[in-house]
N, C-alpha and C positions, 0 to 999 in steps of 0.2 A: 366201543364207546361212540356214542352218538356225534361226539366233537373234540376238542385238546381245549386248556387251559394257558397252554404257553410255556409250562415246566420242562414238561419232554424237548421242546426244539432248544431250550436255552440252554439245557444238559448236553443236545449233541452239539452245540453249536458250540459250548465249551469245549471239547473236547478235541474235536474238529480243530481248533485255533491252536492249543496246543499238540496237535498232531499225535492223538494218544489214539490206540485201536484199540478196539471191546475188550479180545482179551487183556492187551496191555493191563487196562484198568479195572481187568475182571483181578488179577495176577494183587496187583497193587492195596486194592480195598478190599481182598477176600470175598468177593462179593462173585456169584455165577455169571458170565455171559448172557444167558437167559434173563436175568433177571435185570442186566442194566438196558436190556432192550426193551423188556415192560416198562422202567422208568422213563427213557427216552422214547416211548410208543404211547405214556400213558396208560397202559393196561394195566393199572394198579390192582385191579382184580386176580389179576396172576400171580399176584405175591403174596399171597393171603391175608390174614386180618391186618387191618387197618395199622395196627401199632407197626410193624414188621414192615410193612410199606414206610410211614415213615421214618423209620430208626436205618433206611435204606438213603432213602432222601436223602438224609442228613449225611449219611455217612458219604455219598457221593457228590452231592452240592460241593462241602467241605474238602475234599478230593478235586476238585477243578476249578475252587478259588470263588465259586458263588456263596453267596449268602445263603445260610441254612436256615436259617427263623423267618428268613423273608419268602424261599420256596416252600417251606412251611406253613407258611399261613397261606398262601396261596394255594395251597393243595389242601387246607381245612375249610376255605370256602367252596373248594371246588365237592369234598364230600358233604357240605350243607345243601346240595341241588337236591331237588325234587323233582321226578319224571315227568309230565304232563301228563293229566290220564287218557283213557282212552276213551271213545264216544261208545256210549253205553248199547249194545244192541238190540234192546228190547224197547226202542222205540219206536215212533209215528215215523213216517219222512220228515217233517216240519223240527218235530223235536229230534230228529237224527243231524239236523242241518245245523240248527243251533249247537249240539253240543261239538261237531264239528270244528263249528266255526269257532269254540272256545278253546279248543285245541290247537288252532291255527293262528290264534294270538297269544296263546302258551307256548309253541315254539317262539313266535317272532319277539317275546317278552325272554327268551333263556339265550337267542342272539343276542340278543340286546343284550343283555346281562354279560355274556361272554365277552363281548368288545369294551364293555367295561371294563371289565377285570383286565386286558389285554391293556390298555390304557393304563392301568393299576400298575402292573407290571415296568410300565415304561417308566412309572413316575417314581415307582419305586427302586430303581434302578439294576430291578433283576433281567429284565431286556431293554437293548437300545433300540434305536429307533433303524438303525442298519441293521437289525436281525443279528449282532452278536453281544453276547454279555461285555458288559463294562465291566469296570474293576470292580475286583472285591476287596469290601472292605471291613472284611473278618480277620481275627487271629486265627491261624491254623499253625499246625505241627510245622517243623522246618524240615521238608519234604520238597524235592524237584521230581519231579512222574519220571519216568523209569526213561523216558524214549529222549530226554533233555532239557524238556520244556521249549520245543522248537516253535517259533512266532509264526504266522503267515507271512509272506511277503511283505503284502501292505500293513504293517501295523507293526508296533511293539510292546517288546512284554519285558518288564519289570520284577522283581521279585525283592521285595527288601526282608531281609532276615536280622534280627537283632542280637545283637552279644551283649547290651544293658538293657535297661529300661529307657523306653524311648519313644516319641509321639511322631508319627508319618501322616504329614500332609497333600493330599494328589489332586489334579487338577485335569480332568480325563476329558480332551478333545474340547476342552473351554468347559467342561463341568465341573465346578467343586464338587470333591467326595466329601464324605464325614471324617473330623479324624478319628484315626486309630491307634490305640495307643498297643507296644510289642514289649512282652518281657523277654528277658534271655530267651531263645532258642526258639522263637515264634516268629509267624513270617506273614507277609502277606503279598500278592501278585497284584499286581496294575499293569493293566492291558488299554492299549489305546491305539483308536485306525489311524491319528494325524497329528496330533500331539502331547506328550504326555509331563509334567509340571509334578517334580517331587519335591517336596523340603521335609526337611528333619528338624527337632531342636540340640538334635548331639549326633552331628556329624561323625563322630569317633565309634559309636556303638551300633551300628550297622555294617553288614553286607550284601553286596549288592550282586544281582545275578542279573547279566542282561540279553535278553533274547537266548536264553542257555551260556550264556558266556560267564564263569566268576569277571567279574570288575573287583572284588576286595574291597574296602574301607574308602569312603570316597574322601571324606572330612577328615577332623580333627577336635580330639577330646576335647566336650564340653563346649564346644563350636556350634551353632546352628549352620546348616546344609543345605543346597538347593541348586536341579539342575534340571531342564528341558528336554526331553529328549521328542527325535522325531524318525520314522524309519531309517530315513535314510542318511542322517547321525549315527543312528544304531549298530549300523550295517557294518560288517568286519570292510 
């Protein structure tokens, strides 16, 4: 590939954070070693037709707590690119220079475009601006990765899992998330490098996992919930 989009570094970087290795998560999403390196390398070319690329995406976005629809689209604009052509050889000098040069404002028009999309990315909250994914603010399976869901040092990781129906508000390093709303048995992870700001509307129908630790039921039925956390709060 002539360049990245931004999907591969935010795949390792997830992953990376929760401290999960290839195979770990080759093991976990059924998915080959090989093939979660194409995701994270961007060689989507190696995983053959398009749909199979992204039914892979998804399934491994979903797997490390990223947004699936959002690296999604972002890997559907990145197959709408068009190559630059190349300067045609059966020309003069004069017209060999020209088309050239139109080439060489076609690359500098698909950087361009690229640092856009990188831009996209930040504002759409699939990469931060420190180079790791923020929270996600998807429902996923109630599922902790195999290795524990172990934090970096600097930062903390959250996992709210719901036992009712239940609305999860996050507040990720001074950023408002979306809310999310969790039926029984659905979960979702909030990762933050400095501070991280949860509330609940029913403090009784949640559990909480923190930095791989069970925490249990923080609240109390039918209670709305909220609490701060920050690493070194987190920290055993």
């Amino acid at each position: 590939m002539a360049g990245t989009i931004g999907v591969g570094a935010a795949l390792r970087r997830a992953r990376e954070i929760r401290g999960i290795t290839l195979d770990e998560a080759a093991r976990d999403t059924k998915l080959r070693p090989e093939q979660l390196e194409a995701l994270e390398g961007e060689t989507f070319e190696e995983l053959g037709d398009a749909v199979y690329a992204r039914a892979m995406l998804r399934t491994y976005a979903q797997y490390l707590g990223l947004k699936p629809d959002r690296v999604l689209s972002v890997y559907a604009k990145h197959g709408e690119e068009v190559a630059p052509p190349e300067p045609p050889g059966k020309l003069g000098r004069v017209e060999r220079g020209l088309a050239a040069s139109r080439v060489r404002d076609n690359q500098k028009f698909l950087l361009v475009a690229a640092a856009v999309i990188l831009v996209a990315l930040i504002g759409f909250g699939l990469v931060s601006r420190n180079g790791a994914p923020p929270a996600a603010a998807i429902t996923t399976p109630s599922f902790v990765p195999a290795s524990g869901g172990a934090s970096p040092a600097a930062g903390v990781d959250v996992i709210v899992t719901a036992t009712a129906p239940v609305q999860v508000n996050a507040v990720v390093d001074g950023a408002a998330q979306d809310p999310t709303t969790l039926r029984p048995g659905e979960s979702v992870s909030l990762i933050a490098t400095e501070e991280l700001q949860v509330s609940v509307n029913d403090g009784g129908a949640i559990q909480l996992t923190i930095d791989g630790r069970d925490a249990g039921t923080p609240g109390h039925a039918g209670k709305p919930w909220s609490q701060t956390y920050t690493p070194e709060a987190a920290s055993p």
